[in-house]
Short mmCIF file of the C-alpha atoms (twelve columns), coordinates in Angstrom:
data_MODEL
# 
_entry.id   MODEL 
# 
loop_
_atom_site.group_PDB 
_atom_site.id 
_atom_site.type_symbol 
_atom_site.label_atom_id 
_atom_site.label_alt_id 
_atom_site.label_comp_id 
_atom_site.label_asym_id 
_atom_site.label_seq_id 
_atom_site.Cartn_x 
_atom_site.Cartn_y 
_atom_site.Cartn_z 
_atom_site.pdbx_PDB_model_num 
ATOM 1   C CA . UNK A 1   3.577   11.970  -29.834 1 
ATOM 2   C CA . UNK A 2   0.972   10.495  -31.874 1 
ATOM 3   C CA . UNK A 3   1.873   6.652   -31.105 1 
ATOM 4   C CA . UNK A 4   1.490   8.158   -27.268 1 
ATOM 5   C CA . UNK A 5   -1.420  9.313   -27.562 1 
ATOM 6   C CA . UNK A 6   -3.537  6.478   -29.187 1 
ATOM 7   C CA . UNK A 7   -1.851  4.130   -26.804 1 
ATOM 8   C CA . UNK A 8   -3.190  5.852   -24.167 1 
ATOM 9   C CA . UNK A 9   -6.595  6.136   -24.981 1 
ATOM 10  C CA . UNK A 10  -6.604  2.292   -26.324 1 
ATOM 11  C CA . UNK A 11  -5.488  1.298   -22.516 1 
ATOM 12  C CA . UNK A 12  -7.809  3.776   -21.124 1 
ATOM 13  C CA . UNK A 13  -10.761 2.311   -23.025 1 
ATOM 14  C CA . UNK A 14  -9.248  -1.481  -21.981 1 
ATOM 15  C CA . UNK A 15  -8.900  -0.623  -18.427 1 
ATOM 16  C CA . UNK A 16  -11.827 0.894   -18.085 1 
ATOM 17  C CA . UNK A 17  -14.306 -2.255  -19.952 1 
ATOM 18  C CA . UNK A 18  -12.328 -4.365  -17.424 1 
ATOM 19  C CA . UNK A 19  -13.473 -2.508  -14.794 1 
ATOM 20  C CA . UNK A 20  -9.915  -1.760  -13.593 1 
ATOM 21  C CA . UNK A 21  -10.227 2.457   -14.099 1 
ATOM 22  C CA . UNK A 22  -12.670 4.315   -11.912 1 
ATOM 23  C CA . UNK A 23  -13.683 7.540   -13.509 1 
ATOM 24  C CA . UNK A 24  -15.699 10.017  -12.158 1 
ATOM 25  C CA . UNK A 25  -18.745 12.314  -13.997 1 
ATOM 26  C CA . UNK A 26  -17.841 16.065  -13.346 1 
ATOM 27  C CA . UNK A 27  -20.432 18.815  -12.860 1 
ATOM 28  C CA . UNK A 28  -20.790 18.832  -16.842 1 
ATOM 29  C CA . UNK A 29  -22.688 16.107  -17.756 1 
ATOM 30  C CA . UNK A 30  -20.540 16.357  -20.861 1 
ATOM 31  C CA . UNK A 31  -16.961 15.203  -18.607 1 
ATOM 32  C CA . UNK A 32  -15.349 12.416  -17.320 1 
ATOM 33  C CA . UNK A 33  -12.069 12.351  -15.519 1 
ATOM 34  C CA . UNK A 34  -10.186 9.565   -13.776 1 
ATOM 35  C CA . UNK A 35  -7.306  9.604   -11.287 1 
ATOM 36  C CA . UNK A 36  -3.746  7.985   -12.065 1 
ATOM 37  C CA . UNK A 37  -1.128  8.186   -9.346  1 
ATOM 38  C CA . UNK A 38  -0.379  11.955  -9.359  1 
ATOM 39  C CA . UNK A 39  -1.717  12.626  -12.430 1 
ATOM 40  C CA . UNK A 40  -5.424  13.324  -14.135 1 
ATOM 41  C CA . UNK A 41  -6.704  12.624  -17.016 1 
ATOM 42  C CA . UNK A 42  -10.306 14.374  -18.562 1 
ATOM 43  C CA . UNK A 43  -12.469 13.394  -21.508 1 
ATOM 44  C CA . UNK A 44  -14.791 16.006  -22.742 1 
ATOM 45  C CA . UNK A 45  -17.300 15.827  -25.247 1 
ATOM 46  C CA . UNK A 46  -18.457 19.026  -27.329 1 
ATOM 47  C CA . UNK A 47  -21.716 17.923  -28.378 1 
ATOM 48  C CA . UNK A 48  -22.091 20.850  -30.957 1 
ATOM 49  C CA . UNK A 49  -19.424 20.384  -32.582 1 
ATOM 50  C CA . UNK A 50  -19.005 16.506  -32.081 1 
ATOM 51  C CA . UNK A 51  -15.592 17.066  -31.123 1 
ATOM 52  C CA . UNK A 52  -13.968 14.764  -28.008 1 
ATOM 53  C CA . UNK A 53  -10.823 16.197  -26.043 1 
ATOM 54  C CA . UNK A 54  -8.178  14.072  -23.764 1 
ATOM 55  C CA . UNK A 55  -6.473  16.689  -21.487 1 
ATOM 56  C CA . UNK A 56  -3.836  15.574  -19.003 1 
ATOM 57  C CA . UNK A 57  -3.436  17.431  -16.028 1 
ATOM 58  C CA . UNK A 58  -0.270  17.335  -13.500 1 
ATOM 59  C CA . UNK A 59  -0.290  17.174  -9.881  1 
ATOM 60  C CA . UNK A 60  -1.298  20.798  -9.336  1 
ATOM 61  C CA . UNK A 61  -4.383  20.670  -11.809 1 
ATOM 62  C CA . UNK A 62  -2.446  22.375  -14.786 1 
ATOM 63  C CA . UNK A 63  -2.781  21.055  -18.158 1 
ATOM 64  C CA . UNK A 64  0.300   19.396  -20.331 1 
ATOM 65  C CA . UNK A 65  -0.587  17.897  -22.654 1 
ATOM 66  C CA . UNK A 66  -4.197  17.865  -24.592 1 
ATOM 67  C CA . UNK A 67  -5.582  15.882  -27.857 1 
ATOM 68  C CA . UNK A 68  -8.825  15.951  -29.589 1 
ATOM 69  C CA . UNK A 69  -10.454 12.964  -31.922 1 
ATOM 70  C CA . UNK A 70  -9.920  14.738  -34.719 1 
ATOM 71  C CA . UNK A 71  -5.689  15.389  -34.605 1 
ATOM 72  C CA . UNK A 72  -5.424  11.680  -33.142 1 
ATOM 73  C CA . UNK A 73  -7.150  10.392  -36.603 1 
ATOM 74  C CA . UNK A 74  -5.373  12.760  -38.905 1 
ATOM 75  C CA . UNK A 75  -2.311  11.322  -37.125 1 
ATOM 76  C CA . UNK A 76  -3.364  7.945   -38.808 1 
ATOM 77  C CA . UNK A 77  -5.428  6.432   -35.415 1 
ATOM 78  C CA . UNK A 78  -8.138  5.152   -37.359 1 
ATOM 79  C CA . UNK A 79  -11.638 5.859   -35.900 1 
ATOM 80  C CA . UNK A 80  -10.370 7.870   -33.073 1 
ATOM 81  C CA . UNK A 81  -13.970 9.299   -32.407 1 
ATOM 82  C CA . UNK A 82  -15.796 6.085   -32.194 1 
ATOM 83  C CA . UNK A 83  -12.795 4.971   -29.487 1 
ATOM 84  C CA . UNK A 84  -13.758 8.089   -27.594 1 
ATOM 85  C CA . UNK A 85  -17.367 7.546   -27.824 1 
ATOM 86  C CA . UNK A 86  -16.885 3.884   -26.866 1 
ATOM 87  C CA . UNK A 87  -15.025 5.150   -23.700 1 
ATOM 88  C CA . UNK A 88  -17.374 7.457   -22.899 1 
ATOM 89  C CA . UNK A 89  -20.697 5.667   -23.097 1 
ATOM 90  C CA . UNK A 90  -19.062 3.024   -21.047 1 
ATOM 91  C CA . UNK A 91  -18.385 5.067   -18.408 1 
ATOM 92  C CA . UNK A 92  -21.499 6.620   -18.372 1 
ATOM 93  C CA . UNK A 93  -23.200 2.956   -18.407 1 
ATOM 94  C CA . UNK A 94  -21.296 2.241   -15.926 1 
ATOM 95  C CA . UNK A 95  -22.168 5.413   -13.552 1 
ATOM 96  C CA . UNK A 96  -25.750 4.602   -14.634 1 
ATOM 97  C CA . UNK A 97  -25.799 1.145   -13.241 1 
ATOM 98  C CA . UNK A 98  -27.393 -0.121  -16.720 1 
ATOM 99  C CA . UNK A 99  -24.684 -2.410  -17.343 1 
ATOM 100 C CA . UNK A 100 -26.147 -4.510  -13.872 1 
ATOM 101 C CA . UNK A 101 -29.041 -4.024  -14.623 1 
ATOM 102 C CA . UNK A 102 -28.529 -5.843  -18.031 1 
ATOM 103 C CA . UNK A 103 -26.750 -8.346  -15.895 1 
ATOM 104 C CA . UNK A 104 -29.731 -8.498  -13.285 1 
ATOM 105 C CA . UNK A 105 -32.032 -8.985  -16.352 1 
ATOM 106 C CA . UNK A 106 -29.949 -11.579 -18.131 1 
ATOM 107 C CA . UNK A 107 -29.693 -13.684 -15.031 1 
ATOM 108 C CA . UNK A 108 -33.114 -13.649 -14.197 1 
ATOM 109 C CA . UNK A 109 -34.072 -14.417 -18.127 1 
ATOM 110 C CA . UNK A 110 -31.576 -17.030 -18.074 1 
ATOM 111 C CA . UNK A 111 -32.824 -18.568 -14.571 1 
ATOM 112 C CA . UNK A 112 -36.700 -18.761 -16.553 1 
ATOM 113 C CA . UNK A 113 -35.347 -20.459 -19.203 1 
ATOM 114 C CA . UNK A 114 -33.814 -22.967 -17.176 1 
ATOM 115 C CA . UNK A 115 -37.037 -24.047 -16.026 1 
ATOM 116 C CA . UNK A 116 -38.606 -24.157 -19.588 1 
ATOM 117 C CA . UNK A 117 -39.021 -28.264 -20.410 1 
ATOM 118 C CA . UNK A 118 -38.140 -29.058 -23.931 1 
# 
């Protein structure tokens, strides 16, 4: 189950820096989830104990299968917290809008030097 698992949070993590996976912020600040076909799929963060959980829920909102970061990595995923931090503050970026920001800035930065002579 293992090989399942990292697969699918390396394609989740893909996907979503593609911009291909919308994912939505729950209630908890501390929660993302996204909609596949019939399926759901959450990403919690445990802040005090720095713990990350994938849970997959069916079509009726019941759970079947679950992971945290830390039985991915003792499964031999190297760095599976870092993965699941890098999925997470993207999605939050990219509920934030700073990622267009950054883009908004860079253009404009990039249009001023343009028009510096040399």
């Amino acid at each position: 189950m293992s090989d399942k698992w990292g697969q699918l949070l390396q394609k989740l993590v893909s996907l979503t820096r593609a911009g291909k996976l919308s994912w939505n912020e729950t209630v908890h600040g501390d929660e993302i989830s996204t909609q596949l076909g019939e399926m759901k799929v959450e990403v919690q963060f445990f802040e005090l104990i720095d713990e990350y959980r994938l849970i997959v829920r069916d079509e009726f909102g019941k759970e079947i299968d679950a992971f945290t970061d830390d039985e991915l990595t003792s499964t031999g995923f190297i760095s599976a917290g870092g993965v699941f931090a890098s999925l997470f503050r993207t999605v939050k970026r990219q509920k934030s809008g700073a990622d267009q920001a950054l883009d908004n800035i860079l253009r404009e930065l990039d249009n001023l030097d343009d028009e510096v002579p040399f």
